[in-house]
GUZADREN-765840 format. One record per residue (C-alpha): x, y, z; residue number from 1. Coordinates in Angstrom, 3 decimals. Layout:
BEGIN
<rec><xx>X</xx><yy>Y</yy><zz>Z</zz><nr>NUM</nr></rec>
...
END
This chain:
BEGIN
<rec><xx>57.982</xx><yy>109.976</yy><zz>6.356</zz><nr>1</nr></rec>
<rec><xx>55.455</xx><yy>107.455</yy><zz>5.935</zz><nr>2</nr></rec>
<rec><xx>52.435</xx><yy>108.963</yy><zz>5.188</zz><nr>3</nr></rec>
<rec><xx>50.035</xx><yy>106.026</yy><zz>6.804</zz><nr>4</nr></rec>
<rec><xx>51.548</xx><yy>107.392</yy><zz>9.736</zz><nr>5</nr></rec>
<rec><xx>50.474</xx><yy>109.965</yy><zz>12.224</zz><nr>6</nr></rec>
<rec><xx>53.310</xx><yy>112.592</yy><zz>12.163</zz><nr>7</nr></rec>
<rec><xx>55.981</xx><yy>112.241</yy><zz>14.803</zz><nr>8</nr></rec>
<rec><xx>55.433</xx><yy>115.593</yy><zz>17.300</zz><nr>9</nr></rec>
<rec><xx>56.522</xx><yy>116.995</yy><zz>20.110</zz><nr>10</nr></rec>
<rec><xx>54.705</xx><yy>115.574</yy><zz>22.809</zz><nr>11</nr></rec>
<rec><xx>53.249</xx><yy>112.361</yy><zz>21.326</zz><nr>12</nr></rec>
<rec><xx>54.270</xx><yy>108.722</yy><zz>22.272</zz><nr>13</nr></rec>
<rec><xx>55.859</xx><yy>107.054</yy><zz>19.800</zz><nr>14</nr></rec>
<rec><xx>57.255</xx><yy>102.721</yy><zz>19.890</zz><nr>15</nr></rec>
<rec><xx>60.721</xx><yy>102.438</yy><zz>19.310</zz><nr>16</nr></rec>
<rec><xx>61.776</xx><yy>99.271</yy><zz>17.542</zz><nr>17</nr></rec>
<rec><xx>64.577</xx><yy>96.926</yy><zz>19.570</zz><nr>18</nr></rec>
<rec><xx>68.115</xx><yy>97.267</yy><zz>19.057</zz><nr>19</nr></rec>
<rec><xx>71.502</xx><yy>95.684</yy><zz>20.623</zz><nr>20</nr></rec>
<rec><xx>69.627</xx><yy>94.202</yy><zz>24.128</zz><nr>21</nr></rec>
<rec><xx>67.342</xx><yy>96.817</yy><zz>24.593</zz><nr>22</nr></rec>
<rec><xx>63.441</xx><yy>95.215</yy><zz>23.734</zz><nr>23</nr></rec>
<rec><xx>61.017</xx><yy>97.955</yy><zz>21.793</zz><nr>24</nr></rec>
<rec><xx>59.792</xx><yy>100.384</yy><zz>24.217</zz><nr>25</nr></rec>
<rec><xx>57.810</xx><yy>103.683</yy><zz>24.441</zz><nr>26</nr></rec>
<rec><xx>59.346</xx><yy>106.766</yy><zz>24.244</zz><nr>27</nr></rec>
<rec><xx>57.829</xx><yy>110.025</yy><zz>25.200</zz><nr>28</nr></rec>
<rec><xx>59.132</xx><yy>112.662</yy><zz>22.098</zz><nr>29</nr></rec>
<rec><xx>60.623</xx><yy>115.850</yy><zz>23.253</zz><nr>30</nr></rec>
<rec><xx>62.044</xx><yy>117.785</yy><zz>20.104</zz><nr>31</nr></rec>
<rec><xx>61.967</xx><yy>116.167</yy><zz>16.198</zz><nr>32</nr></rec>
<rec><xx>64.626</xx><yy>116.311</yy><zz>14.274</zz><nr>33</nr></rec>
<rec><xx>65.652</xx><yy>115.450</yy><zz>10.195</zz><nr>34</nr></rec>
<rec><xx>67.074</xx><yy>112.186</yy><zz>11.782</zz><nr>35</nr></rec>
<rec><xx>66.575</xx><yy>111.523</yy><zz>15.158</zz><nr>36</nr></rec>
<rec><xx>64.027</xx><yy>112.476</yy><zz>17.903</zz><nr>37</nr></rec>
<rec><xx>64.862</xx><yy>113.322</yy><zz>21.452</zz><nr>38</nr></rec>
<rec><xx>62.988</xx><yy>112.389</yy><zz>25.160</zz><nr>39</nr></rec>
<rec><xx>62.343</xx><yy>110.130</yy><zz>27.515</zz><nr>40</nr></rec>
<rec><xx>62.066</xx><yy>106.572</yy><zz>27.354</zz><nr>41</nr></rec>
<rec><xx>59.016</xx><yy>105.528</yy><zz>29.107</zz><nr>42</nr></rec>
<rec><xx>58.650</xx><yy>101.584</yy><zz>29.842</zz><nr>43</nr></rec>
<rec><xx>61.719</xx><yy>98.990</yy><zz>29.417</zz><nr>44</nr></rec>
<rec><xx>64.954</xx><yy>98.827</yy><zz>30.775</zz><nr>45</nr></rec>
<rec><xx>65.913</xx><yy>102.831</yy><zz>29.952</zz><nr>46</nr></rec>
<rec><xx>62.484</xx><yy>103.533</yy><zz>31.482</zz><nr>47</nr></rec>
<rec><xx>63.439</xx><yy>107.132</yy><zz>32.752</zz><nr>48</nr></rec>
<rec><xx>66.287</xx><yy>107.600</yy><zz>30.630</zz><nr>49</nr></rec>
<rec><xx>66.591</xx><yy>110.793</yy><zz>28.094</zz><nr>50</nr></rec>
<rec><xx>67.774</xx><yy>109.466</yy><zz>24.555</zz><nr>51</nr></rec>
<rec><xx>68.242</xx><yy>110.268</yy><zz>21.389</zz><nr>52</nr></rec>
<rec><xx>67.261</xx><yy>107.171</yy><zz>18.681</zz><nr>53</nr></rec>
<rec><xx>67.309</xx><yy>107.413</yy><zz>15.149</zz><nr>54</nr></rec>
<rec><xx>63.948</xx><yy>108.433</yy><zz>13.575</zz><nr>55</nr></rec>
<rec><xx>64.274</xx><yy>105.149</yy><zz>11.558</zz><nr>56</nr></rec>
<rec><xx>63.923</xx><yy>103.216</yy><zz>14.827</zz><nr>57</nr></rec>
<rec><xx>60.167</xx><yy>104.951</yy><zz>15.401</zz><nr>58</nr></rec>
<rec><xx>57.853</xx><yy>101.560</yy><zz>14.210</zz><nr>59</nr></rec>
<rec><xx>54.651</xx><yy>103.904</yy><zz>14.978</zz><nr>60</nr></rec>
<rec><xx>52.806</xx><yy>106.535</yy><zz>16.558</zz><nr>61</nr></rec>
<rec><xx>50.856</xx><yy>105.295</yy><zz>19.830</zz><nr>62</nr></rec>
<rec><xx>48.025</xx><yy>106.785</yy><zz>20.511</zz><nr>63</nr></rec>
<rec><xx>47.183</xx><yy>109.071</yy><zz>23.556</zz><nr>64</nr></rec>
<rec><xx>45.236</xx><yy>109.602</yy><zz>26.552</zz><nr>65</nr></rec>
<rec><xx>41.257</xx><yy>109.309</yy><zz>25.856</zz><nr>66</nr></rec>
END
């Protein structure tokens, strides 16, 4: 993991880079895995949608609520 980045955890909002025709979008984490992550994508075109990306697709940790 890169360790400039916030760890990736249940709960926390991470941006998930573009791939195919799908733009980067946020993506609420439900369960971390070795390789992938699981949830809900939050804004985009999957907005809604439960996934599964590749942890390799995670660009960075957003930050939360204030």
């Amino acid at each position: 993991m890169d360790q400039h980045r916030p760890p990736i955890t249940p709960g926390c909002t991470v941006l998930i880079a573009g791939f195919d025709d799908i733009p980067e979008h946020a993506f609420l984490v439900e369960e971390v895995f070795e390789d992938l992550i699981t949830g809900t994508a939050l804004t985009g075109p999957l907005s809604g949608e439960y996934g599964e990306p590749d942890i390799a697709l995670v660009l960075r940790v957003l930050p939360g609520p204030n």
